[in-house]
ZAFITI-707655 format. One line per 2 residues: number of its first residue (from 1); their letters; for each residue x, y, z of N, C-alpha, C. Coordinates in Angstrom, 3 decimals, padded with zeros to 6 digits, always signed. Example, Ala and Ser with C-alpha at 12.3 -4.5 7.8 and 13.67 -1.06 7.14 Angstrom:
BEGIN
1	as	+013.190/-005.690/+007.800/+012.300/-004.500/+007.800/+013.200/-003.300/+007.800 | +012.850/-002.250/+007.080/+013.670/-001.060/+007.140/+012.900/+000.030/+007.870
end
This chain:
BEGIN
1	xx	+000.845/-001.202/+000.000/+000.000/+000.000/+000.000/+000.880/+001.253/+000.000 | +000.583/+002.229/-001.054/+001.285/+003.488/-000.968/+000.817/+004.405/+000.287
3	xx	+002.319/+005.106/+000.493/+001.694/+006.266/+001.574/+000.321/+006.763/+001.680 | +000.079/+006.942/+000.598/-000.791/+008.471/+000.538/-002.355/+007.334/+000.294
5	xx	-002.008/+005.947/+000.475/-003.365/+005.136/+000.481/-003.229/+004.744/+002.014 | -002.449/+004.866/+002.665/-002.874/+004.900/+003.905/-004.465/+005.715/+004.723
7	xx	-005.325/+005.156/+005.188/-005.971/+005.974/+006.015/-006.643/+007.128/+005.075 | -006.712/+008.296/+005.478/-007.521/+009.498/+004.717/-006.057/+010.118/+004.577
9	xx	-005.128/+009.697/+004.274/-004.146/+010.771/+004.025/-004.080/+011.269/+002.648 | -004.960/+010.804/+001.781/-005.343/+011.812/+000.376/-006.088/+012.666/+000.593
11	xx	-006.685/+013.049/+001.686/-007.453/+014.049/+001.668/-006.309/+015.238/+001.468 | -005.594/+015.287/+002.913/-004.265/+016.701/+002.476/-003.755/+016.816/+001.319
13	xx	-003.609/+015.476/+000.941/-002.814/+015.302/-000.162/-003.863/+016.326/-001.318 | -004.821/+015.841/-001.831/-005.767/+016.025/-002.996/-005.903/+017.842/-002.751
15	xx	-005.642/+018.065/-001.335/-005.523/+019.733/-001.218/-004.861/+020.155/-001.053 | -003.692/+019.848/-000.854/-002.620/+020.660/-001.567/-002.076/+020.439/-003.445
17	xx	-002.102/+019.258/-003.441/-001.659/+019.636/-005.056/-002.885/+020.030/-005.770 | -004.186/+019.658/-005.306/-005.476/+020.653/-006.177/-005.202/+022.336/-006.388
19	xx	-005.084/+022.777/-005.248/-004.929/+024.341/-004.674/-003.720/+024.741/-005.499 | -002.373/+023.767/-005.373/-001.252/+024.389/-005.972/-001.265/+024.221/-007.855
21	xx	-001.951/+023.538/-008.212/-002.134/+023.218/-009.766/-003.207/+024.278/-010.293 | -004.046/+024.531/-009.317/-005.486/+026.116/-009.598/-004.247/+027.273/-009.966
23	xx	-003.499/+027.343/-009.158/-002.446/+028.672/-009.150/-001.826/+028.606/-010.379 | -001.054/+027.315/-010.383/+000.299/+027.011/-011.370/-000.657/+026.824/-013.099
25	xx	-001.485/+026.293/-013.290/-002.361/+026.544/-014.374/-003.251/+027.894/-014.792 | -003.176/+028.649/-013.406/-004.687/+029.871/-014.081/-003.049/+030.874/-014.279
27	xx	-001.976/+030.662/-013.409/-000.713/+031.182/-013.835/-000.255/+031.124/-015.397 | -000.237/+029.704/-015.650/+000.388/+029.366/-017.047/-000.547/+030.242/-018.416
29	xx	-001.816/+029.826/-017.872/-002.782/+030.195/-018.758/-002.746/+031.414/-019.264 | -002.561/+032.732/-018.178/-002.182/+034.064/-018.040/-001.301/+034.223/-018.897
31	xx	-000.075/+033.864/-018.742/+001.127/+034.049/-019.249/+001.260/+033.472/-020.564 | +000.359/+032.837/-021.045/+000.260/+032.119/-022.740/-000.268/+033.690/-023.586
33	xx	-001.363/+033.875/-022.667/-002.526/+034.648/-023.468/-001.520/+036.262/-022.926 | -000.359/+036.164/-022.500/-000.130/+037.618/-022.319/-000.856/+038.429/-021.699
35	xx	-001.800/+038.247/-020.566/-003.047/+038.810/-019.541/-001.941/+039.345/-018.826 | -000.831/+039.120/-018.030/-000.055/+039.420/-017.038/+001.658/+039.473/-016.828
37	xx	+002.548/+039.897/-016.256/+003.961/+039.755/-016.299/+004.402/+037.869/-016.211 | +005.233/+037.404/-016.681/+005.710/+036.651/-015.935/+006.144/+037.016/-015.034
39	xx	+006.846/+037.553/-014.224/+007.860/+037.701/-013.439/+006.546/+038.047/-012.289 | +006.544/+036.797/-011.183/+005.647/+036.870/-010.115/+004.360/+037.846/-010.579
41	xx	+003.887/+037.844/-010.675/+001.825/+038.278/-010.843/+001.468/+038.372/-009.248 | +000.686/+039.118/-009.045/-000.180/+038.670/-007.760/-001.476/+037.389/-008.154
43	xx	-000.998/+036.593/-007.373/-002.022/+035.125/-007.619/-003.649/+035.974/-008.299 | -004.220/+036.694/-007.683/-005.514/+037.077/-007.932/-005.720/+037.614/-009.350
45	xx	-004.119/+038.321/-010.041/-004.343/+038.685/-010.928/-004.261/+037.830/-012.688 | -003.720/+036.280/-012.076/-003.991/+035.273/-012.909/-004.942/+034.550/-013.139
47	xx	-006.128/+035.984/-012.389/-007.984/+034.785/-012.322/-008.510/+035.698/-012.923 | -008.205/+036.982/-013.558/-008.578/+038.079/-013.354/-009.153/+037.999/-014.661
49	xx	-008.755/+037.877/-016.029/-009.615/+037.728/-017.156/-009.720/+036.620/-017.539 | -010.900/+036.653/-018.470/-011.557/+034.803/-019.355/-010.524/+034.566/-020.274
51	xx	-009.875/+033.728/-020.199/-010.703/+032.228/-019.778/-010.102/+031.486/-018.584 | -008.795/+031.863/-017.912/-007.772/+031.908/-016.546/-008.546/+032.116/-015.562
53	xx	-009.865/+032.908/-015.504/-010.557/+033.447/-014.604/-011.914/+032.390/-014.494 | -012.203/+032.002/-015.063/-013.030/+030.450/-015.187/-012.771/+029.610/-014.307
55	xx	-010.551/+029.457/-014.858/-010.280/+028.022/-014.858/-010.045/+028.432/-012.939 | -009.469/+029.014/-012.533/-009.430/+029.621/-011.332/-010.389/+029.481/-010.503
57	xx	-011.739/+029.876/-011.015/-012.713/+029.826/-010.291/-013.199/+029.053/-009.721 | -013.089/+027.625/-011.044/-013.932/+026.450/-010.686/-012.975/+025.848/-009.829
59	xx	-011.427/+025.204/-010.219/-010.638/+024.805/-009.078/-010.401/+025.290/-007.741 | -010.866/+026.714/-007.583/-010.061/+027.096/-005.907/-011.645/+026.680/-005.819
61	xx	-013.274/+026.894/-005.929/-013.993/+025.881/-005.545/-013.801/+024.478/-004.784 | -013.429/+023.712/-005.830/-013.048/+022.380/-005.604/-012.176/+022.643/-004.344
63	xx	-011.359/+023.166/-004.505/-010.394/+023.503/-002.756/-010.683/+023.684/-001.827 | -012.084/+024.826/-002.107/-012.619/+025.178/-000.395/-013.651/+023.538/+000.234
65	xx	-013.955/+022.831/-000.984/-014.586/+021.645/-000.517/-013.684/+020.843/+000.077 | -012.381/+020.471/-000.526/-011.435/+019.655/+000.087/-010.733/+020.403/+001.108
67	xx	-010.738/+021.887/+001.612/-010.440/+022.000/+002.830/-011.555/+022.193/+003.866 | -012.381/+022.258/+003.657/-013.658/+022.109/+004.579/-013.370/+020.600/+005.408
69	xx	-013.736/+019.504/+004.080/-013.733/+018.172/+004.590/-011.922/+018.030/+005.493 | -010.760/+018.372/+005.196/-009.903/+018.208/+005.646/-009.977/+018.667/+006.968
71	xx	-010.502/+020.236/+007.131/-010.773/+020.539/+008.648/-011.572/+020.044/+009.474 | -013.179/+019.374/+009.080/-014.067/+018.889/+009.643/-012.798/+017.106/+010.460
73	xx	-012.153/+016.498/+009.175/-011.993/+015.338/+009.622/-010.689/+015.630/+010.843 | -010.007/+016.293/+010.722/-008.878/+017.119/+012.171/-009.785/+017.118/+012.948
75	xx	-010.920/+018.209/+013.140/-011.789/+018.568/+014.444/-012.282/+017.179/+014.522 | -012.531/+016.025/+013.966/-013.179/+014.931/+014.623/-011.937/+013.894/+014.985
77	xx	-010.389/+013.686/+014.774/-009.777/+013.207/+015.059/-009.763/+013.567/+016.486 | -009.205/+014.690/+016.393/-008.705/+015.151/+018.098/-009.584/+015.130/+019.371
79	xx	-011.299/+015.554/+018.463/-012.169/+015.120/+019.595/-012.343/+014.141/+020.182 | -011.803/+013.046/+019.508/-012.194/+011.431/+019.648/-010.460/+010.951/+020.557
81	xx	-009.419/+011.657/+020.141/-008.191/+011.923/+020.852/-008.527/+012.058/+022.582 | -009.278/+013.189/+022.426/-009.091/+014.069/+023.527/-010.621/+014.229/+024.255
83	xx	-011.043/+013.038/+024.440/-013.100/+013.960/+024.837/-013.057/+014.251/+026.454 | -012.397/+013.967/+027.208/-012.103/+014.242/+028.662/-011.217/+015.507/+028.782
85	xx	-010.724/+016.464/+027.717/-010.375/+017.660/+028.035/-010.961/+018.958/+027.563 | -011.435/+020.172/+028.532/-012.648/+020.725/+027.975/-012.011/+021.607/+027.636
87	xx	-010.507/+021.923/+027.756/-009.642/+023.341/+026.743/-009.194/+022.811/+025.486 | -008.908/+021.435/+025.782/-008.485/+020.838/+023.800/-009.796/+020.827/+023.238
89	xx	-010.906/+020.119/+023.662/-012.515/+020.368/+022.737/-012.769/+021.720/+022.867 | -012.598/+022.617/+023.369/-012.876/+024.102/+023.132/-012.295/+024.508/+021.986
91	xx	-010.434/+024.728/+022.180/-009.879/+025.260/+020.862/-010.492/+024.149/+019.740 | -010.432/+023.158/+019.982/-010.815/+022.001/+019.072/-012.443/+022.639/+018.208
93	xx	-013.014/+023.135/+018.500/-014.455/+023.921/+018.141/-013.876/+025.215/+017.366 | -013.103/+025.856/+018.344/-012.637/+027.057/+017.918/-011.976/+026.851/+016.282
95	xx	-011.248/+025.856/+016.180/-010.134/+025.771/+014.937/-011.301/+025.330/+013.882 | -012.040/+024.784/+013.883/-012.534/+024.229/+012.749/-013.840/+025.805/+012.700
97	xx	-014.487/+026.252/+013.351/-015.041/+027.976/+012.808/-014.336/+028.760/+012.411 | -013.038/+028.470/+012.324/-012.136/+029.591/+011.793/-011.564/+028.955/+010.752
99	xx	-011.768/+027.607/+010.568/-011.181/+026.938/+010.067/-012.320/+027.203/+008.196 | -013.651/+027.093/+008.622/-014.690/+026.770/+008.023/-014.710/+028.591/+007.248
101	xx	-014.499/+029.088/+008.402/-014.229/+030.873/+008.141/-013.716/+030.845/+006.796 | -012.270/+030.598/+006.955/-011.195/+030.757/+005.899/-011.282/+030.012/+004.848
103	xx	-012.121/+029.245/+004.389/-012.387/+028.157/+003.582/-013.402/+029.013/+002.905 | -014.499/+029.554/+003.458/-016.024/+030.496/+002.994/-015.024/+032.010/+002.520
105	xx	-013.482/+032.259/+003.088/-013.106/+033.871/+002.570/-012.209/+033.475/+000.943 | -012.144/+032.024/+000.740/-011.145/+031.046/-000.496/-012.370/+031.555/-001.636
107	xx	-013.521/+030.552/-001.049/-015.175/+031.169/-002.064/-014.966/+031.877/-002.321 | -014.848/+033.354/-001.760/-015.303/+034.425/-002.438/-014.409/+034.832/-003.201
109	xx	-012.902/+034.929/-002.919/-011.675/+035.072/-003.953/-011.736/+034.422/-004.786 | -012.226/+033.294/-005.376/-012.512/+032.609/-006.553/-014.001/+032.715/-007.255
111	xx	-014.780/+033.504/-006.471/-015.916/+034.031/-007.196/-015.727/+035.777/-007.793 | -015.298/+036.556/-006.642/-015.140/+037.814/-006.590/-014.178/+038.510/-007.428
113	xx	-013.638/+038.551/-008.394/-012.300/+039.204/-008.921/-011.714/+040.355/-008.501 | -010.737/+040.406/-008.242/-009.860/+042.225/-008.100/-010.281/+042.953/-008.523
115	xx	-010.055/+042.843/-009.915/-010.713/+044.134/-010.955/-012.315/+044.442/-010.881 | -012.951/+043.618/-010.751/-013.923/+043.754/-010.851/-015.100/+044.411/-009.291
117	xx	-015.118/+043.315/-008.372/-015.238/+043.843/-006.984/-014.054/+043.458/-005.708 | -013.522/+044.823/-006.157/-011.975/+044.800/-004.953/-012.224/+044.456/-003.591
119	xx	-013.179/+045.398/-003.345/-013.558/+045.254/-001.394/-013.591/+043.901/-001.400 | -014.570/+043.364/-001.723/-015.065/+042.232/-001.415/-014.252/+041.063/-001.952
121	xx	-013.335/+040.939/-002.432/-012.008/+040.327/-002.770/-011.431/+040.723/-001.656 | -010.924/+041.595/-001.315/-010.204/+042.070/-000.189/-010.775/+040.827/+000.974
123	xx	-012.102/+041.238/+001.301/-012.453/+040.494/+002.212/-012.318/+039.004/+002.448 | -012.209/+038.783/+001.340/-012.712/+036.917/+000.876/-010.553/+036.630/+001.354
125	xx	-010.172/+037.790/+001.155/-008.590/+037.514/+001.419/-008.147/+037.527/+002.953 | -008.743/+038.296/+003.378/-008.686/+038.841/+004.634/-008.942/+037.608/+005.375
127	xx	-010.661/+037.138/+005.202/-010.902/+035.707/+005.657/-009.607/+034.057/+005.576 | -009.620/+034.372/+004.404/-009.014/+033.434/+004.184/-007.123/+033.534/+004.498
129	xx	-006.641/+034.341/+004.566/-005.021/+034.479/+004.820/-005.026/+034.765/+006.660 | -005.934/+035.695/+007.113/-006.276/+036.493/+008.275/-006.556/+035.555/+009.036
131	xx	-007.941/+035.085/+008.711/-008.820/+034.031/+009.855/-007.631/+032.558/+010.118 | -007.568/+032.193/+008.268/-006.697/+030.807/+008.261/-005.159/+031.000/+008.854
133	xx	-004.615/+032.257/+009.315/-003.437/+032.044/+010.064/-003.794/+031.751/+011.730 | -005.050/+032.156/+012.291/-005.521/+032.399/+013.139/-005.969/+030.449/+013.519
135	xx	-006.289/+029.925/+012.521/-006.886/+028.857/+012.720/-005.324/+027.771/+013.087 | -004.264/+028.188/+011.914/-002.856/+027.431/+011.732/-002.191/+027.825/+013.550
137	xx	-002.669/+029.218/+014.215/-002.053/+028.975/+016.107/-003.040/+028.284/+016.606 | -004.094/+027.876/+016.112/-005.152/+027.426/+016.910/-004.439/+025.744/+016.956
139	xx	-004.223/+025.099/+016.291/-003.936/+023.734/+015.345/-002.662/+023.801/+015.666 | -001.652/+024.325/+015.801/-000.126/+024.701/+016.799/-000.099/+024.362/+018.036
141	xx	-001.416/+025.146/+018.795/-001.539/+025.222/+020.164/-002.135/+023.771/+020.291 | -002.829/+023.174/+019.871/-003.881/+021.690/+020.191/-002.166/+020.938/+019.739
143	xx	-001.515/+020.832/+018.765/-000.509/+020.298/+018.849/+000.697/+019.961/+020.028 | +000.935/+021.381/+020.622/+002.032/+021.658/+021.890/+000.953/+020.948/+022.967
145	xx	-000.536/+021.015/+023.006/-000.998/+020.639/+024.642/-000.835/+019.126/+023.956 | -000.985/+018.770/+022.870/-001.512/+016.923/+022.672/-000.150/+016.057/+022.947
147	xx	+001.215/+016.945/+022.836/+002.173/+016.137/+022.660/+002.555/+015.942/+024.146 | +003.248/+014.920/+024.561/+004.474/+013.814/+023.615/+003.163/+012.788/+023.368
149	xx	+002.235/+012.875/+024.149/+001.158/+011.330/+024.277/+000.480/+011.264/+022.901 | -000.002/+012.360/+022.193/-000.655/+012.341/+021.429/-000.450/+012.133/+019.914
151	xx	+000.733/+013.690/+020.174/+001.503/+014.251/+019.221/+002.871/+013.928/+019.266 | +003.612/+013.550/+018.506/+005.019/+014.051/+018.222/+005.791/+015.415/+018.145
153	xx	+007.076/+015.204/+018.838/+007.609/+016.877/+018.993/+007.785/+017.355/+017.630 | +008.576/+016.659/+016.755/+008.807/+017.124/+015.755/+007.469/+017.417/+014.639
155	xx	+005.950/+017.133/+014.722/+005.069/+017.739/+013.872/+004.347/+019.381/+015.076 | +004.920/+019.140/+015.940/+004.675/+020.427/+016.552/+006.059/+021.356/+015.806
157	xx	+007.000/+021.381/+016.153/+007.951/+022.224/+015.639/+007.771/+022.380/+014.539 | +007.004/+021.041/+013.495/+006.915/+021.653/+011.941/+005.735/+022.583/+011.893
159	xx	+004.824/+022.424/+012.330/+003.833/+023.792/+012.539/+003.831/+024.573/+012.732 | +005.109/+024.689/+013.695/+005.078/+026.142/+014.315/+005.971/+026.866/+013.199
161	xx	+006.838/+026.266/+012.465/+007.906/+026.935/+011.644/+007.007/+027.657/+010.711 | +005.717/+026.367/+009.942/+004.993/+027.037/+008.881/+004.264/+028.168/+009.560
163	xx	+003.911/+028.200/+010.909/+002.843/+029.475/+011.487/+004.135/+030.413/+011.307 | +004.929/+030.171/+011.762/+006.028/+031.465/+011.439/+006.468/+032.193/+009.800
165	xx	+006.358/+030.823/+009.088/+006.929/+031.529/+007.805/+005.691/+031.921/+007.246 | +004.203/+031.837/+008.019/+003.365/+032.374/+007.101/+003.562/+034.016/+008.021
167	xx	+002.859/+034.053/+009.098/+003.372/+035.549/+009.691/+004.048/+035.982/+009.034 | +005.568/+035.870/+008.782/+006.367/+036.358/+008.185/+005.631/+037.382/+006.444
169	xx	+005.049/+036.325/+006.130/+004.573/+036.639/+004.980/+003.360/+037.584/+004.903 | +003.161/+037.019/+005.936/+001.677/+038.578/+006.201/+002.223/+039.873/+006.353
171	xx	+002.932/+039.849/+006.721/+003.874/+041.032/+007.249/+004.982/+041.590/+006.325 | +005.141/+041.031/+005.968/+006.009/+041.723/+004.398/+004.979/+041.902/+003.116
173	xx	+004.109/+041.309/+003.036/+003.161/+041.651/+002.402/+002.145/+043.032/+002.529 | +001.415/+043.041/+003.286/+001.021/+044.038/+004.273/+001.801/+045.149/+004.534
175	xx	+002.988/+045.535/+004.599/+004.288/+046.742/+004.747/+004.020/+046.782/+003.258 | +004.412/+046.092/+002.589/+005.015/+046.312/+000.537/+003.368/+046.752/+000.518
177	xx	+002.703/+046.261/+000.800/+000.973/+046.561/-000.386/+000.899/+048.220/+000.112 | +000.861/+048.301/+001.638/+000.551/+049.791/+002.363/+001.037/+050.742/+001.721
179	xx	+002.707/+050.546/+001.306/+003.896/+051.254/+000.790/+003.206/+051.842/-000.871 | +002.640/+050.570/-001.367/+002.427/+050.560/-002.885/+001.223/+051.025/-003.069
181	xx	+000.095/+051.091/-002.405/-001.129/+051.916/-002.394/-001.601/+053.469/-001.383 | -000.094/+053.419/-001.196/-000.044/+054.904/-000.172/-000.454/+055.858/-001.268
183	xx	-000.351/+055.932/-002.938/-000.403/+056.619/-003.498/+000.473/+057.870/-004.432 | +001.804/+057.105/-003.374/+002.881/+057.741/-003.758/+003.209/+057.574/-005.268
185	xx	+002.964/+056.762/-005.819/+003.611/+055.669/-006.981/+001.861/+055.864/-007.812 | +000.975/+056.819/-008.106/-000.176/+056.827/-008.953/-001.046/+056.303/-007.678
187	xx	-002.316/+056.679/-009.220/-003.745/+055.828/-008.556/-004.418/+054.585/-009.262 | -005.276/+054.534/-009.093/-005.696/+052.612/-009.953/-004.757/+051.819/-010.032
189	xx	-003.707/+051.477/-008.855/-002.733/+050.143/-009.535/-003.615/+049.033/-008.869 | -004.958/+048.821/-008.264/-005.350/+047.889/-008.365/-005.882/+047.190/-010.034
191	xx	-005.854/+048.159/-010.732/-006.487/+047.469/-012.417/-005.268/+046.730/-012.555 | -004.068/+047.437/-012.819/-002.593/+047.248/-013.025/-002.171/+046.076/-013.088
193	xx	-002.474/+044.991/-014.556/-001.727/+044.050/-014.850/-000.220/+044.066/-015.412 | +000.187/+045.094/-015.652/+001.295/+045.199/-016.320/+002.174/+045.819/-016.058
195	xx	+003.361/+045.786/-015.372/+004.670/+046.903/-014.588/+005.637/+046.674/-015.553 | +006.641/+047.742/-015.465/+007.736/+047.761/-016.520/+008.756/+048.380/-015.079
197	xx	+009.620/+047.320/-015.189/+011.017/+047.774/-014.439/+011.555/+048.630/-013.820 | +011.048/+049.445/-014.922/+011.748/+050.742/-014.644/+011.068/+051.465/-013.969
199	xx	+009.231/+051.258/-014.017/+008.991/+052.441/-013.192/+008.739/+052.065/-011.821 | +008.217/+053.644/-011.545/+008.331/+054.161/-009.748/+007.698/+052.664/-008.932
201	xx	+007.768/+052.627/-008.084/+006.797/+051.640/-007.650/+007.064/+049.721/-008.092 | +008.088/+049.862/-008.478/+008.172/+048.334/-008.959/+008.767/+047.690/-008.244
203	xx	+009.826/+047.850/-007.086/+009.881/+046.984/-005.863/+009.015/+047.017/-005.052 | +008.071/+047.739/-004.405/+007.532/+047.096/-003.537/+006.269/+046.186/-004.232
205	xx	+005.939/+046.864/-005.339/+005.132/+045.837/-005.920/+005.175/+043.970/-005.920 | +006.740/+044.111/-006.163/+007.571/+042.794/-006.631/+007.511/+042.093/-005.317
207	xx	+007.764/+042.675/-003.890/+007.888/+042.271/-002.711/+006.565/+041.744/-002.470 | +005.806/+042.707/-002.974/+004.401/+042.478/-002.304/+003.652/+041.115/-002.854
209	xx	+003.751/+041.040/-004.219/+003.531/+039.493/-004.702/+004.485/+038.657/-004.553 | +005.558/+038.446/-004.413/+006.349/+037.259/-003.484/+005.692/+037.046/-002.197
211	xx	+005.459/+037.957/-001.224/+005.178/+037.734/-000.405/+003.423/+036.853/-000.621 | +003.200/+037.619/-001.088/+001.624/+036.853/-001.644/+001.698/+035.217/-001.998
213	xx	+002.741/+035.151/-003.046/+003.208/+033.380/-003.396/+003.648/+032.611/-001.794 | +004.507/+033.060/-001.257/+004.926/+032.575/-000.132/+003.899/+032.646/+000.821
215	xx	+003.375/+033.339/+000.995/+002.010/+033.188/+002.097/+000.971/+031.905/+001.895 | +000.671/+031.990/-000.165/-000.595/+030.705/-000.310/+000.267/+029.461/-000.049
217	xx	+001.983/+029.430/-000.253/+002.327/+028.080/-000.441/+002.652/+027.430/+001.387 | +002.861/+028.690/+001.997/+002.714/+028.274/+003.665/+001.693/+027.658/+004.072
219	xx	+000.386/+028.235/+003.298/-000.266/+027.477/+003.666/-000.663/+026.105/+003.607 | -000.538/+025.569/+002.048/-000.475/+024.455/+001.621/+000.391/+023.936/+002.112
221	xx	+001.658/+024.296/+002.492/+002.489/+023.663/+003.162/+001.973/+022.680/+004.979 | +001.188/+023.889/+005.452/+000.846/+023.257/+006.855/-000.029/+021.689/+006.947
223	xx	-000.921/+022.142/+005.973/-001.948/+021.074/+005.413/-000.477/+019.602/+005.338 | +000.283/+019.918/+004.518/+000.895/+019.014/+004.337/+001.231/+017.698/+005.716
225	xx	+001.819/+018.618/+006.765/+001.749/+018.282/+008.376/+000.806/+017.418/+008.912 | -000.961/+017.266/+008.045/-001.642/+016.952/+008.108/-001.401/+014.996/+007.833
227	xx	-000.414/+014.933/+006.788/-000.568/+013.087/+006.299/-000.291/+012.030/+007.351 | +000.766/+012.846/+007.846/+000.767/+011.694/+009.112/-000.445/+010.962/+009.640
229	xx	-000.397/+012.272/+010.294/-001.641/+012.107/+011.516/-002.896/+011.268/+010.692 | -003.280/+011.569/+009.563/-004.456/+011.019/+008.597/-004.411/+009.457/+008.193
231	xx	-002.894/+009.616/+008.320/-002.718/+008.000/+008.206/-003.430/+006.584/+008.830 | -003.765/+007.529/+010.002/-004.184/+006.858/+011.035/-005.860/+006.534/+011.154
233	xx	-006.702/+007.306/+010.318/-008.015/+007.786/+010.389/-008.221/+006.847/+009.243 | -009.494/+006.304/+009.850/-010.502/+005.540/+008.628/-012.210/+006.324/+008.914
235	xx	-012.417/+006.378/+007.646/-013.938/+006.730/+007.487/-014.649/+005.601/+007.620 | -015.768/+005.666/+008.484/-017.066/+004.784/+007.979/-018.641/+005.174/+007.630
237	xx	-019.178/+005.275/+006.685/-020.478/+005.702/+006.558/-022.040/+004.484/+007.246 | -022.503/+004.751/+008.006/-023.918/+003.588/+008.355/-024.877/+004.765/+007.788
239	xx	-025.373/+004.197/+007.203/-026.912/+004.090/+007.165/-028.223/+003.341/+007.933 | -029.396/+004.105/+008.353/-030.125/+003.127/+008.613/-031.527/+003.252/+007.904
241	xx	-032.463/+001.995/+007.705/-033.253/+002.332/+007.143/-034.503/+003.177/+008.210 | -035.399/+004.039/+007.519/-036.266/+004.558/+008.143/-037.722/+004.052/+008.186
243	xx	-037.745/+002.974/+007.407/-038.997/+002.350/+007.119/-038.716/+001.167/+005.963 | -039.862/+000.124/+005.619/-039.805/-000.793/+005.198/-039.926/-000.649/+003.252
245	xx	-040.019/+000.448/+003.256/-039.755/+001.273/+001.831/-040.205/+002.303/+001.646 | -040.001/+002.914/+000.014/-039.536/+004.251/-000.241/-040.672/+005.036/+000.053
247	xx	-041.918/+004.606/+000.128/-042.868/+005.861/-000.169/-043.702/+005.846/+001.060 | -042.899/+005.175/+002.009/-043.864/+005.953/+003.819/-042.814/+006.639/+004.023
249	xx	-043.747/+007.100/+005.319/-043.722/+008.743/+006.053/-042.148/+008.122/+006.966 | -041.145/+008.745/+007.647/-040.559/+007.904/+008.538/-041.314/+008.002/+010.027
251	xx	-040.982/+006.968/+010.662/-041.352/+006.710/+011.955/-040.429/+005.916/+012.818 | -040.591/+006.311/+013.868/-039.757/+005.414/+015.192/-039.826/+003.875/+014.847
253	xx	-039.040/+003.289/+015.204/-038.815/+001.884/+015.125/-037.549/+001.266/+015.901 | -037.549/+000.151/+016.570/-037.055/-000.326/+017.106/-035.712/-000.539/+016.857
255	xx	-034.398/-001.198/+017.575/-033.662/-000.869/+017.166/-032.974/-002.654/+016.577 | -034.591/-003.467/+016.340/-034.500/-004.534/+015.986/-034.440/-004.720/+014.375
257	xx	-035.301/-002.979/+014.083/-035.955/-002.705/+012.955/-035.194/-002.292/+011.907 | -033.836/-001.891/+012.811/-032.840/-000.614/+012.409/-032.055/-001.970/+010.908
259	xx	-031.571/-001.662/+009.763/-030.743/-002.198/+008.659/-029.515/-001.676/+008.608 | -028.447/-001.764/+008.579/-027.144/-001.778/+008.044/-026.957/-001.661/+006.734
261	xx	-026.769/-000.544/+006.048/-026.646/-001.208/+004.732/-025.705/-000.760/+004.305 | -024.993/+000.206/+005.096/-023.065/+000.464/+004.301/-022.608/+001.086/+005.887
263	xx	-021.646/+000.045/+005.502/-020.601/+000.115/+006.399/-019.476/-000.199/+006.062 | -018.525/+000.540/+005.626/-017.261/+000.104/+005.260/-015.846/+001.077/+005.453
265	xx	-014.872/+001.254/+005.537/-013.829/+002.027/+005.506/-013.185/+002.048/+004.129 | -012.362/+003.512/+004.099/-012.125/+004.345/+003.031/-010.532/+004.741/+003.823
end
């Protein structure tokens, strides 16, 4: 059996290289059709016209589904870890609403475009980089209380590095964007697919989308942290029946009454 058929550990898996192939394709796509610079783009601005802006759309979709399910199945590992502690099931609640947060702020950046409605792009970013760093100390901290019994030292230290190198990235990002929309350097460089070298304003620009690349791939990166632990997790779906067929009402019934009809692991 391969790694990544271990347990649910395709789930991380299927979300990070989904998420990183949305980028690296609505990227390529851009850069065929001449929409944008090569030289680093801000991710948002390789969704920004048809037909890149489609392909963008529909995949970071597909992402916020596979990180939904990835966070839901964490918050049910650790609960089942941990049900006798009422500060790990607390943050444990806490991480997956912030978790679910940042997943609903992914939606709207793949519905919402830059050019088109900024604020609300803004926001869908905010959610999703803002809330989801917020969720990555939440998922740090349940790490440092779960270990040595739970957790291993070394997937705590790898968490904490990615919570650091994403900070990092918020923060150089955030300084370069402030710097670059102070106004000093023109007005409308939110339309602004296209910089030339030479002019005013083209380092912090340049900083500001590196920092942007390095922030989405921190994140995908943390997820990654995730296979281990998944290794370990099997799904099972039961069903029961509600009645003796399709076209009555349901009703109470015994639990003599109750059918099995899928039960299996994944």
């Amino acid at each position: 059996m391969w790694w990544f058929q271990q347990g649910l550990s395709f789930l991380p898996v299927a979300l990070v290289v989904w998420s990183a192939a949305s980028f690296v394709f609505s990227y390529i796509t851009a850069i065929v059709l001449h929409h944008v610079d090569p030289l680093v783009p801000y991710i948002s601005d390789t969704g920004t016209i048809p037909p890149e802006r489609c392909l963008f759309g529909i995949m970071l979709n597909v992402s916020t589904f596979l990180g939904m399910a990835t966070m839901y199945i964490r918050y049910k590992q650790v609960y089942s870890l941990s049900p006798e502690k009422p500060k790990i099931l607390w943050l444990n609640k806490l991480g997956l609403t912030l978790g679910w947060m940042s997943c609903f702020g992914l939606c709207i950046i793949a519905n919402f475009q830059k050019c088109i409605l900024y604020y609300i792009h803004v926001l869908g970013a905010c959610l999703t980089f803002g809330v989801g760093t917020i969720y990555m100390l939440v998922q740090t901290v349940l790490s440092y209380l779960m270990q040595p019994e739970l957790h291993s030292k070394e997937i705590f230290w790898a968490r904490l590095a990615v919570l650091l190198w994403s900070c990092s990235s918020i923060l150089s990002m955030f300084v370069s964007s402030v710097v670059l929309y102070s106004g000093l350097y023109g007005q409308n460089l939110v339309q602004k697919l296209h910089w030339d070298p030479q002019e005013r304003g083209y380092i912090p620009h340049i900083i500001s989308t590196v920092s942007e690349w390095s922030l989405a791939f921190s994140f995908l990166s943390f997820f990654l942290t995730y296979i281990r632990d998944f290794q370990k997790i099997s799904l099972r779906a039961v069903v029961t029946l509600q009645g003796q067929t399709l076209h009555e009402s349901p009703r109470s019934f015994g639990a003599e009454e109750q059918a099995l009809l899928v039960a299996g692991s994944i």
